[in-house]
Every structure is written in C-alpha cells, then in structure tokens.
C-alpha positions in Angstrom: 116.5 108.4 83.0 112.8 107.5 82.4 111.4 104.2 84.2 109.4 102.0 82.4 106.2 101.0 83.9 107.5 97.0 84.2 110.3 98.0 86.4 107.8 99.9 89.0 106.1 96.7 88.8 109.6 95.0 89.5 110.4 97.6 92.5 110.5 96.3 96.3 107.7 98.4 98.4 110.4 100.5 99.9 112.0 101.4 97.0 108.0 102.4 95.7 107.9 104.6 99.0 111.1 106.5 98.4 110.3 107.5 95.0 107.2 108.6 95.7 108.6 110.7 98.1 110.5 112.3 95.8 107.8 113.3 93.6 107.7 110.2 91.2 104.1 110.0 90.4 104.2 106.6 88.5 105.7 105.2 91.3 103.2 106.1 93.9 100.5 105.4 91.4 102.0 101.7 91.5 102.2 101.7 95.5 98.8 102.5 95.6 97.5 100.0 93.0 99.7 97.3 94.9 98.3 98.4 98.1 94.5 99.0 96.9 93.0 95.4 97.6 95.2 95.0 100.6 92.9 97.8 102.4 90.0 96.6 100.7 90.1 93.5 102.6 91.0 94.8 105.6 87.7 97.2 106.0 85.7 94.3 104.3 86.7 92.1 107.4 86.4 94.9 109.4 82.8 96.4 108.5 80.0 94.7 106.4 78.6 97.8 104.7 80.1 97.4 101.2 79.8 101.9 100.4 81.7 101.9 103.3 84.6 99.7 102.6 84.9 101.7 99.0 84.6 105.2 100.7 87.0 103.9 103.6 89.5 102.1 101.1 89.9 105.6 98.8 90.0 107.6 101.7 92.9 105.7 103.3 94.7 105.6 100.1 94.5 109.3 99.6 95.8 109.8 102.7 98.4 107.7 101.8 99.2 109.8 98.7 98.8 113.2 100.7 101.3 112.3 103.8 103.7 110.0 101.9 106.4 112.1 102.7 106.1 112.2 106.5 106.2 108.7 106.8 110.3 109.2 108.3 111.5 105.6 107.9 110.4 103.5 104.7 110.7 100.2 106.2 107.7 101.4 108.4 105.3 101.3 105.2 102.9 99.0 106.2 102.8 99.5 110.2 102.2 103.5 109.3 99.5 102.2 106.6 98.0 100.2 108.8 97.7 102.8 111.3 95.6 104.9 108.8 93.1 101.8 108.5 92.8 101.7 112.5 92.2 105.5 113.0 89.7 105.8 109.9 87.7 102.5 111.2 87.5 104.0 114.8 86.4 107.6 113.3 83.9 105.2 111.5 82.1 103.9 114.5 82.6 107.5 116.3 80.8 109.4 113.4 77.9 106.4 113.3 77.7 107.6 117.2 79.0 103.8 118.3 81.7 103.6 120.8 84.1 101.0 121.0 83.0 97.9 122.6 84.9 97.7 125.9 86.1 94.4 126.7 87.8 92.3 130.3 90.8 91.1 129.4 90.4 88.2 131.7 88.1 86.4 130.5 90.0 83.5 128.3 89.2 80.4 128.7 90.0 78.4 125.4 92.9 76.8 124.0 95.4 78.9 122.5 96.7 76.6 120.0 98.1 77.6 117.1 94.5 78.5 115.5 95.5 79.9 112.0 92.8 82.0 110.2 95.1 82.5 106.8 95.0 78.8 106.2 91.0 78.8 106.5 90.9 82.2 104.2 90.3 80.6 100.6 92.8 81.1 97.7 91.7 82.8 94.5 93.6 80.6 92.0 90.5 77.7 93.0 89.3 75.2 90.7 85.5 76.5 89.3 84.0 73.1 91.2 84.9 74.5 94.4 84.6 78.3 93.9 81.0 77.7 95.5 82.7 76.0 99.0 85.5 78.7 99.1 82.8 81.8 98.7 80.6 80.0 101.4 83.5 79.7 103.6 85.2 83.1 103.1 81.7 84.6 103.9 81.3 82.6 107.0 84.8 83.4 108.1 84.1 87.1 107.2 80.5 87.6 109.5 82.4 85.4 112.3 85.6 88.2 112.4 83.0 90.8 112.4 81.5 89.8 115.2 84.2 90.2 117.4 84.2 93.5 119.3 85.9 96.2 117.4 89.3 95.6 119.1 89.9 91.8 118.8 88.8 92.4 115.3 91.3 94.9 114.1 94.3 93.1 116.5 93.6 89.8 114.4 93.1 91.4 110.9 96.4 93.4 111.5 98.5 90.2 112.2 96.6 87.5 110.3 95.5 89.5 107.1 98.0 92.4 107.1 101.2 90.4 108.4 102.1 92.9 111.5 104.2 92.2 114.7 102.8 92.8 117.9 105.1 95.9 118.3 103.6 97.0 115.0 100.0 96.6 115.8 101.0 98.1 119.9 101.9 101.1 117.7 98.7 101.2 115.0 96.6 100.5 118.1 98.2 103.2 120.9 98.0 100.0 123.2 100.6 98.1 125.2 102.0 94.6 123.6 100.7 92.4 126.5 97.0 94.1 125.5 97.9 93.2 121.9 98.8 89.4 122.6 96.0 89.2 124.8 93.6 90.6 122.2 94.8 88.6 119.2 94.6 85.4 121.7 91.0 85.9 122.8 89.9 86.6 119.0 91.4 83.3 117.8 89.4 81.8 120.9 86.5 83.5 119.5 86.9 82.4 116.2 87.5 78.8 116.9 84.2 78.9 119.0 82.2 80.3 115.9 84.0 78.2 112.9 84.4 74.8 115.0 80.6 74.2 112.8 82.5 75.0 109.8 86.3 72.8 110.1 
C-alpha cells in the first residue's frame, strides 16, 4: 500500500522514525525536513558563524539518515538527536583548537525564579510593524546565549529550545543530573543579568 505524501505529513515523529527504519525513504525524507530548522536553531544559538551552522546542520542530519536504525527505542528520537548536536558542537570547538570553558559550579548567586527564555524568543507569525522589535530582540537574546560558556549554553538550549528533561540532557551531555540543574540554573542567572536592559 503506497502512502501519500499528506499522510507522512500527518505521521507522529515516532511513527516517522520506525518507517524510516525500515527503509521508507519518503518517510525519513519527511523526518528530516521536520527536523531541519529544529537543528538550525540549535547551532545558530549555539555558534555565530552562519557556514558553520549550515555545515553543522547537514552534517547532523546525515548522521541522522546514516544511523537511523541504531537508534533502539523510537521514543528516544529527540534525546538521541540531540546528542548528535552536542558531540558535533564540542568536535567543533576541538577542531578550531578551543577547549571547553571550564566552569565552578558554586558560584550562583542570583534568583532562580522561573526566568523563561521561550516566552522572550519572538514568534514568526508577527505583525510587519513589529517584525523590526522581534529581529532586534531575537538577536540580542541570541549574542547573550552565546556568551555563555559552552556548557550552560547547550544545557539551556537543550531544555528551553529543544524541549529535553534533565535525564535527557544528563544523557546528551555524559554529565550527572545535579550538574545539569545546576548548569541550566546558572545560565538562566546569566541570562537575566545580560537581558535585564532589554525586559
């Protein structure tokens, strides 16, 4: 029985996943269209140089189309995509001979409060009048994330942007939960210290 290309569009992203582990090229062709701008916008939060956020984004999503079928539980999708983006960014900074910035995780002392950056992030679907404001805004918020030493900034991208638990990111990140929390705490610190000008 031949699938039409609406009812790929239609398809859950596990049920994507297990077709394209068995072969069905139409459906991972539609995985990785639905996934393409996800991992754009992860490496553009992650790393201002826009050749590398194209040459990043296609190598992740070949990877994706290469190893599909180890990925042993579906449901794990976007934790094992997500792992991809962590590993390529940290070969990133290896190859362009920078290490990792290493960081105390004792030093927090700002409010934790419920600081959300998904609220501040604009929406497409904005009037013309205040595309200018939302660009401005979604630049700021951009050079403020990527300031943040490497491993706040991809704790805080995987939960805010890319919708991961803390085991999840523990997992992408080979670190502990506790480190996680700590991490994602400290970069919403951060963050409020370099938008409070802005909101």
């Amino acid at each position: 029985m031949s699938v039409s290309k609406l009812q790929y569009k239609k398809m859950s992203l596990e049920e994507l996943v297990v077709l394209s582990q068995q072969n069905d090229l139409k459906a991972l062709e539609e995985l990785i269209k639905r996934e393409q701008k996800n991992v754009f916008a992860a490496f553009s939060y992650l790393t201002d140089k826009r050749e590398n956020i194209s040459d990043l984004t296609q190598e992740t999503l070949m990877r994706v189309a290469k190893n599909i079928h180890n990925l042993k539980n579906p449901k794990n999708f976007k934790s094992w995509l997500n792992t991809i983006i962590t590993n390529l960014f940290y070969d990133e900074l290896r190859k362009s001979s920078r290490k990792p910035d290493t960081i105390s995780i004792e030093d927090t002392d700002c409010d934790e409060g419920g600081f959300d950056i998904l609220s501040l992030i604009p929406d497409k679907k904005c009037k013309p009048h205040e595309k200018c404001v939302s660009n401005e805004l979604e630049k700021i918020i951009k050079d403020t994330i990527r300031g943040l030493p490497e491993q706040f900034r991809i704790a805080i991208i995987l939960r805010e942007l890319q919708g991961l638990s803390y085991e999840e990111i523990a997992d992408a990140t080979h670190s502990s939960i506790g480190t996680v929390k700590s991490r994602i705490a400290r970069a919403r610190c951060k963050l409020q210290e370099g938008l409070r000008p802005y909101i």
